[in-house]
C-alpha positions in Angstrom: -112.8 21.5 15.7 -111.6 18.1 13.7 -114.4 16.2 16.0 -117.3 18.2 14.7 -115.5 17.9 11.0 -115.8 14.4 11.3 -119.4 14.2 12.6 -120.7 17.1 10.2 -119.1 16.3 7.2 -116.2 13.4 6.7 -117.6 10.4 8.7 -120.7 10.6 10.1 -122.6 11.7 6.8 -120.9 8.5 5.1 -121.8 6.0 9.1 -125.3 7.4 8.4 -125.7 6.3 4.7 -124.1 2.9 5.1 -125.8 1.6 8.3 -129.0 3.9 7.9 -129.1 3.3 12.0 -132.6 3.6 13.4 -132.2 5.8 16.5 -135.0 4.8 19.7 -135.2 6.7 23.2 -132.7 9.2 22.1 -135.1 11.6 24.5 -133.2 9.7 27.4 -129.8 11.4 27.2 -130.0 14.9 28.8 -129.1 17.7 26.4 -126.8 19.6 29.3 -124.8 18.3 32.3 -122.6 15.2 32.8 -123.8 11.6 32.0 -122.5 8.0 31.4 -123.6 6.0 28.9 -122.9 2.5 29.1 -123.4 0.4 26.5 -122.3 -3.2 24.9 -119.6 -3.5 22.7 -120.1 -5.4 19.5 -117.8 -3.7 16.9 -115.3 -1.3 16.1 -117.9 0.4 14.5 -119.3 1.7 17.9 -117.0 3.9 18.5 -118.3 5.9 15.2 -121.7 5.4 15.5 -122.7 6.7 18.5 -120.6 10.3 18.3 -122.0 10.0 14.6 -125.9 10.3 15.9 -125.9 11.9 19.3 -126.3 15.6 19.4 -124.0 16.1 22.1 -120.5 15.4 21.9 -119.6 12.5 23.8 -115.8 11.0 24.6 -115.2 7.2 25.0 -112.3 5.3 27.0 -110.2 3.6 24.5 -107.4 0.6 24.6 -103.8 2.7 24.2 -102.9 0.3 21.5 -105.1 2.4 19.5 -102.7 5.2 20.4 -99.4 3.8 20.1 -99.5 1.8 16.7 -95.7 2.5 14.9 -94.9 4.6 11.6 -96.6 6.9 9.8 -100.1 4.7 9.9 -100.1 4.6 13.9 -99.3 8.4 13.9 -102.5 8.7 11.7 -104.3 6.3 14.2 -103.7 8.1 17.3 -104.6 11.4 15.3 -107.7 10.2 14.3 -108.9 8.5 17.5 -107.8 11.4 19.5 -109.8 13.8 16.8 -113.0 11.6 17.5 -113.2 12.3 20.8 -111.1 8.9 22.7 -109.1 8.8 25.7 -106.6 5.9 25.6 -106.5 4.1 28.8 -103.4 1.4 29.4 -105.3 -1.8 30.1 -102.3 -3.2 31.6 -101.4 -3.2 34.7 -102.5 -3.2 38.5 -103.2 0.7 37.9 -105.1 0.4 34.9 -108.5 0.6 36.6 -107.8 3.2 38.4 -106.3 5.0 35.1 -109.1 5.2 33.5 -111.7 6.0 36.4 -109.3 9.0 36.8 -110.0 10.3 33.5 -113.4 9.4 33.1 -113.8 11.3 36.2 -111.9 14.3 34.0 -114.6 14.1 31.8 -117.7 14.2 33.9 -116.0 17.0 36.2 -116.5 19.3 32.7 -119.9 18.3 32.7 -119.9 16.5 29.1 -121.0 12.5 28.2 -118.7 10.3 29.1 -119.2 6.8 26.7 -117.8 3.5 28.4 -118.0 -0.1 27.9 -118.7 -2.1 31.4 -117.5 -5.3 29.4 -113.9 -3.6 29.0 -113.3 -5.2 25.9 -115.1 -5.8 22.4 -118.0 -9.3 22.6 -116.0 -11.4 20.2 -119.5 -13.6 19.8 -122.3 -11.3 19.9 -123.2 -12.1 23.5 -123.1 -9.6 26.1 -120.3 -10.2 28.9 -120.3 -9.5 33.1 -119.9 -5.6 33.3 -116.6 -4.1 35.3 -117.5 -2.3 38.6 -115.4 1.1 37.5 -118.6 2.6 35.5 -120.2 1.8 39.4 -117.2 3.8 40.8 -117.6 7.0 38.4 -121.5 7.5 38.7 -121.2 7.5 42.3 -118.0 9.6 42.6 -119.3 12.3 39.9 -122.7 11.8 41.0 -124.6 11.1 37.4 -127.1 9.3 36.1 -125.8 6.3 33.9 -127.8 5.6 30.6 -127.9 2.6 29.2 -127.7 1.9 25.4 -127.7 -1.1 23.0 -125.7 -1.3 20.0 -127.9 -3.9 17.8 -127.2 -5.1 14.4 -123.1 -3.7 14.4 -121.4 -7.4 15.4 -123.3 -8.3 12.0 -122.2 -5.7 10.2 -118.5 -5.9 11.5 -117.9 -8.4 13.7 -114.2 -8.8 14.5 -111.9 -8.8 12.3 -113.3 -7.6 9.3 -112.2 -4.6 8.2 -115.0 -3.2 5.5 -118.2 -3.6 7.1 -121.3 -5.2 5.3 -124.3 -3.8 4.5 -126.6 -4.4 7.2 -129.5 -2.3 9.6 -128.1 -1.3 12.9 -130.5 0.4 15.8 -129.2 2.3 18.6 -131.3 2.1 21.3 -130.9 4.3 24.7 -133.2 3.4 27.7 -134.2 5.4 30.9 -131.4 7.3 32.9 -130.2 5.2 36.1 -130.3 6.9 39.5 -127.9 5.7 41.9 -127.9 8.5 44.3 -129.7 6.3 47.0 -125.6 4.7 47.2 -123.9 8.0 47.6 -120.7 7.7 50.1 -120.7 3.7 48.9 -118.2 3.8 46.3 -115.8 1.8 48.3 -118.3 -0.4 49.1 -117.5 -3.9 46.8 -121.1 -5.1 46.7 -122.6 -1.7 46.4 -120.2 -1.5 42.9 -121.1 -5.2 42.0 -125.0 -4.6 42.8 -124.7 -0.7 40.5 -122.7 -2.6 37.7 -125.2 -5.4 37.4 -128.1 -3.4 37.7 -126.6 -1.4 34.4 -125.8 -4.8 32.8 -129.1 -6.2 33.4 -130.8 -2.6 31.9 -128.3 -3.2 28.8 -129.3 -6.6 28.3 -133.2 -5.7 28.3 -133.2 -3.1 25.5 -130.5 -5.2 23.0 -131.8 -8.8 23.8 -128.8 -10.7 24.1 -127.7 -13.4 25.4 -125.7 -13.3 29.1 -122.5 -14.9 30.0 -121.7 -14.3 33.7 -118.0 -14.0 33.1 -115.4 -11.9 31.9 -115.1 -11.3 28.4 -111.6 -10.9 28.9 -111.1 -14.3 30.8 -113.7 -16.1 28.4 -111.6 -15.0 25.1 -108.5 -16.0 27.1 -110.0 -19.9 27.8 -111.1 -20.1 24.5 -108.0 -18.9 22.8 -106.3 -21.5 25.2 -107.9 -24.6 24.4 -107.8 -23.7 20.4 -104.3 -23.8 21.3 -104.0 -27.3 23.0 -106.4 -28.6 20.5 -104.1 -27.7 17.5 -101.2 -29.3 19.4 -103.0 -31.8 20.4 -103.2 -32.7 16.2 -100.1 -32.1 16.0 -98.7 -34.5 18.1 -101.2 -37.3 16.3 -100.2 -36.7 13.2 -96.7 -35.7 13.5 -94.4 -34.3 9.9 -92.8 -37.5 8.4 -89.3 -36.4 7.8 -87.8 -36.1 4.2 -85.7 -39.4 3.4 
């Protein structure tokens, strides 16, 4: 009941008039049955947006940090996300894979849309990361059609960090349903999975135009993070503190 309070009247009437998002190939999601739709992950905003314009109701995977915040404001957090329609999935851990292919699968088996991001984390540059084989796993498994949708224009209007977004146009585009029935039985198969997930990257990359990095997001923020580390102590062992005479 809170979801549809949210979409109808608290949030997504207030998403709508701030982004004004320009909706393309929304024909492409069925209107009955279960479904992925994959899409990159540019802002925090996606999470809102896309419940906020689809008319079916659709549930996304979601980092359990978003669940477990402390005090009355995590509480409120978890209450929220929860009301909007996420499943937290701990992304730590050898099992955490398998986590949340086990409850995407819970969601597809009810026959509703089931919203994932192959990157498995948010693009903290605008660019769009190697996909993670699980979304290959689940449409096989469950035996849907995966639809691939670009978020454009929502790293510009809150790109990490920023917790007010700006003013700016956002388009939400959705391309042709993905068959991957010709693979059925594969889903053990590690090149089969690699072959699915690249074939959803590539279909993601065509309708929001950005630019590809073959590597984890997850590893790429790690390196990066790592040598802003070094470089700071780098200056700090050039210029060391003078002590105080």
């Amino acid at each position: 009941m809170f979801y549809y309070l949210l979409k109808y009247v608290l949030l997504g009437p207030l998403l709508r008039l701030v982004f004004r998002p320009r909706i393309e190939g929304l024909e492409h999601v069925p209107a009955s049955g279960a479904a992925i739709v994959a899409g990159n992950h540019l802002s925090f905003s996606d999470h809102f947006l896309m419940p906020a314009i689809l008319k079916r109701r659709i549930t996304f995977l979601a980092k359990a940090e978003y669940f477990t915040g402390p005090g009355l404001k995590g509480r409120l957090t978890a209450f929220f996300f929860r009301s909007a329609g996420q499943i937290p999935v701990d992304r730590s851990g050898k099992e955490a894979g398998q986590a949340a292919i086990r409850e995407g699968l819970g969601v597809l088996s009810k026959d509703e849309l089931l919203g994932i991001y192959p990157e498995g984390t948010r693009s903290h540059d605008g660019r769009l990361y190697k996909g993670k084989v699980g979304v290959a796993v689940m449409a096989l498994k469950a035996r849907v059609p995966v639809i691939p949708c670009a978020m454009i224009g929502t790293f510009e209007a809150q790109p990490p960090g920023k917790v007010i977004p700006n003013i700016h146009p956002v388009v939400i585009r959705f391309g042709k349903p993905l068959d991957f029935s010709r693979y059925e039985g594969m889903e053990n198969e590690k090149a089969i999975l690699r072959a699915i997930t690249d074939e959803i990257m590539y279909a993601i990359l065509s309708l929001s135009e950005q630019e590809y990095v073959d590597q984890y997001a997850a590893v790429v923020k790690a390196e990066e993070a790592a040598a802003a580390k070094d470089e700071k102590a780098g200056k700090e062992r050039k210029f060391p503190r003078m002590p105080l005479s």
